[in-house]
N, C-alpha and C positions, 0 to 999 in steps of 0.2 A: 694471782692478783686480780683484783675486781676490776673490769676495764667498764668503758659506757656501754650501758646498755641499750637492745635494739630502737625502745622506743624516744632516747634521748638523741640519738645521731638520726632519727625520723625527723625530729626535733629540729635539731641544727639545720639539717636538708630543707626542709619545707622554710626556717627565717631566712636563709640564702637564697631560695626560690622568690621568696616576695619583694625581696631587697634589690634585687637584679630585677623583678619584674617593674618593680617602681620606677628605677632608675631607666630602665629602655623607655617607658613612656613619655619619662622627662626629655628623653634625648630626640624621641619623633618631634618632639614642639618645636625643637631648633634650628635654624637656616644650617645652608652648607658651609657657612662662614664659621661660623658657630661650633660644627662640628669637627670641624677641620682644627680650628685649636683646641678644640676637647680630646682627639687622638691626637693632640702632640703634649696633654698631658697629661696622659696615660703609659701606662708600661705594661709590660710583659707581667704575666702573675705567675710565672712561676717561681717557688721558693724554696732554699736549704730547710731542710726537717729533719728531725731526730727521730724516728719511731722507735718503740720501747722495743720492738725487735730484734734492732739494726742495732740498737749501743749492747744490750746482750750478747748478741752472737758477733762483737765484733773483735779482732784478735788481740787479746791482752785484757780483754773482759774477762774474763775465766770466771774470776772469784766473785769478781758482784753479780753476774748469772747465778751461781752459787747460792748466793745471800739471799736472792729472793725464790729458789726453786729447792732449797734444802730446808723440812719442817723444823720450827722451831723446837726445842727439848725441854721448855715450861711455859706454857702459855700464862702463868698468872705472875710474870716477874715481875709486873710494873700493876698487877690489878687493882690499887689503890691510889694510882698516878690519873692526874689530869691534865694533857697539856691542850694549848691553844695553837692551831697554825691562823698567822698573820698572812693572809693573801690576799692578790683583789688581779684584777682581769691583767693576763700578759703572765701568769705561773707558768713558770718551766714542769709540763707533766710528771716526769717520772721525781720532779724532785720534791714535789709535795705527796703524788698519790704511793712513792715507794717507802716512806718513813710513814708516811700514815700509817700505811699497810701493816707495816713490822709492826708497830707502835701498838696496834689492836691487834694483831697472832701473841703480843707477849700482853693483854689486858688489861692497855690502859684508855682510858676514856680521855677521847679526842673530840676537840670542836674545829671546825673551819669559822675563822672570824673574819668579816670581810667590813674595811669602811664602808658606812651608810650609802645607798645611790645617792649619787650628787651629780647627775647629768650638767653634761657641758654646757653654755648658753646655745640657742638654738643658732643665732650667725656662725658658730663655729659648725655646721652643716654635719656634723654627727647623725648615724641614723643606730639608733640603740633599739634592739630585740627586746620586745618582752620580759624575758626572761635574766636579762640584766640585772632586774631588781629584785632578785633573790638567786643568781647563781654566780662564779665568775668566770674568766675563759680559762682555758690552758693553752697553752702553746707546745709547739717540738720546735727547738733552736726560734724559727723565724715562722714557722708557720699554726696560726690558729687551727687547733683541733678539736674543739666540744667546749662542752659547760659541765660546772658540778656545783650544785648545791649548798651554798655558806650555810650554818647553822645559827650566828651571834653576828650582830654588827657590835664593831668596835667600840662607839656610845654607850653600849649597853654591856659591857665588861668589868669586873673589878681584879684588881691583882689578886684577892683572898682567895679568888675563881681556880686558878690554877695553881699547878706543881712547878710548870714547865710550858714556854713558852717559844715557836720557833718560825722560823720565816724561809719560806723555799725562793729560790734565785728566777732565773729569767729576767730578761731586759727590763722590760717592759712594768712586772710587779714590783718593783724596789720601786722604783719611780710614781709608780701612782698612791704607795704606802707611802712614801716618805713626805706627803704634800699636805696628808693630812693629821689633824693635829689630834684627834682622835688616839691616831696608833702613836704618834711618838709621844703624847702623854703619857698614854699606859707603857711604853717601853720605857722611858724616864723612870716612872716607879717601878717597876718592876725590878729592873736594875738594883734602886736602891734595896729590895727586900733582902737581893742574895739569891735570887731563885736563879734558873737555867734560863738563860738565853741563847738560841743556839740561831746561826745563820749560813747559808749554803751559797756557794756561786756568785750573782752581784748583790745578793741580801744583803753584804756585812754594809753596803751604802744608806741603808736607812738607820740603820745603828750611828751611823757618823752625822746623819742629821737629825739623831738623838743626842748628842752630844755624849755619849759615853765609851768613845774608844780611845782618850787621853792615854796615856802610858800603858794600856792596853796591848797584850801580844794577843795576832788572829792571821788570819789567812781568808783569801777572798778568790775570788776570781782575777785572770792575769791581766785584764784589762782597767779593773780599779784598785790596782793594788798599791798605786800611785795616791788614788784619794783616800786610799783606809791611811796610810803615810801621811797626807795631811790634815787628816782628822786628828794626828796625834799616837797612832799606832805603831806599834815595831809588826813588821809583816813575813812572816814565814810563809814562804813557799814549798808546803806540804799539806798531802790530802787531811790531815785535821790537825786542829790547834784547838787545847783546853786551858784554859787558862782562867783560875778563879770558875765567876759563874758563866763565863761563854765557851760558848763552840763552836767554832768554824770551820769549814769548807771550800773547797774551790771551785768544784763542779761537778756535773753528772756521775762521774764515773767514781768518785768518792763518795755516792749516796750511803753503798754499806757500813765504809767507815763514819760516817757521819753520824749514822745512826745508833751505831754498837757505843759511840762513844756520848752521846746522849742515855741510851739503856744504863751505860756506866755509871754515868753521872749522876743518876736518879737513883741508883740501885744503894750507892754509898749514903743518901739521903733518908 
């Protein structure tokens, strides 16, 4: 699997380095008053992570280690397919970059589409990298790990575009998709075309503020499986759920299922 490479995590290291240097400067300007409630609020930075390691070799992985370390046996299954990943900063890693991954070993041409920059107003004290405006973050569970590269912003997409269309989970990405109207427009059409929509972990929550999981059966992650319910969903709790043109998911560890069952789904197409 393609992980970052050396001079993109240089990358990351150096916006961190400026960011933190900015921020000490700010803080020499201010009395001991000042400072004294700026450490009461603050916290501790350490964070639960996922590393792509740690979920492979961990016990009862077996098979999804498998899925991404055992070569494919046609690389041209889907050579004619084109799907789109819906993502934008706070993607759960392994759940966008290990379907991609499959998705091009079997030949099919992938885009990452990410909504337009649209930086927060500047009172909301945000300090955005560079590199924001053309990459997004990834995450492990809770903690930012890198950037990669969008290809398409959402604006600039039409449903004719694609085969196949699919959204990776993480906190934080459903949330920033779902706000913008960009992506639930084209998830709106898309829907109605009949193509593949597929969603993994807390994805299936921007689907529900597309309005299309009415009478719908899917599966989500166990913390919104309550709002896929009152989107109007019947909810299985099981590593995938097909039904019509969706597909879903519940979390990391279902990646390979998720994915074979998208390969599926295209291949009968």
């Amino acid at each position: 699997m393609k992980f970052f490479n050396q001079s993109m995590l240089a990358g990351i290291v150096s916006v961190f380095t400026v960011l933190n240097a900015t921020a000490q400067v700010k803080t020499t300007e201010m009395n001991s008053h000042e400072l004294s409630v700026l450490n009461q609020l603050g916290s501790s930075s350490a964070v639960v992570n996922m590393p792509v390691s740690q979920l492979l070799n961990a016990p009862g992985n077996e098979a999804l280690k498998a899925f991404f370390f055992t070569p494919v046996t046609d690389p041209t299954v889907l050579k004619d397919k084109k799907i789109a990943v819906l993502a934008a900063d706070g993607f759960e890693e392994i759940e966008l970059l290990g379907p991609v991954w499959y998705f091009k070993q079997l030949g099919a041409k992938v885009d990452i589409v990410a909504p337009k920059y649209n930086p927060a107003p500047e009172r909301y004290g945000l300090m955005y990298p560079e590199m924001a405006k053309t990459h997004i973050m990834a995450i492990q569970y809770l903690q930012p790990v890198g950037w990669i590269k969008f290809d398409r912003t959402a604006d600039k997409i039409k449903v004719s575009d694609y085969d196949a269309v699919f959204i990776p989970g993480g906190a934080w990405n459903p949330d920033n998709l779902r706000y913008d109207k960009d992506v639930i427009k084209f998830l709106q059409d898309f829907n109605k075309s009949g193509k593949l929509i597929a969603a993994i972990c807390h994805a299936p929550v921007v689907l529900a503020s597309a309005d299309i999981l009415k009478g719908r059966t899917l599966t989500g992650y166990w913390n919104i499986q309550v709002d896929l319910k009152n989107a109007g969903g019947t909810v299985l709790d099981q590593p995938v759920v097909t039904e019509g043109n969706l597909v879903t998911s519940r979390h990391p560890i279902d990646v390979a299922e998720f994915s074979r069952a998208v390969e599926s789904w295209l291949i009968k197409k």
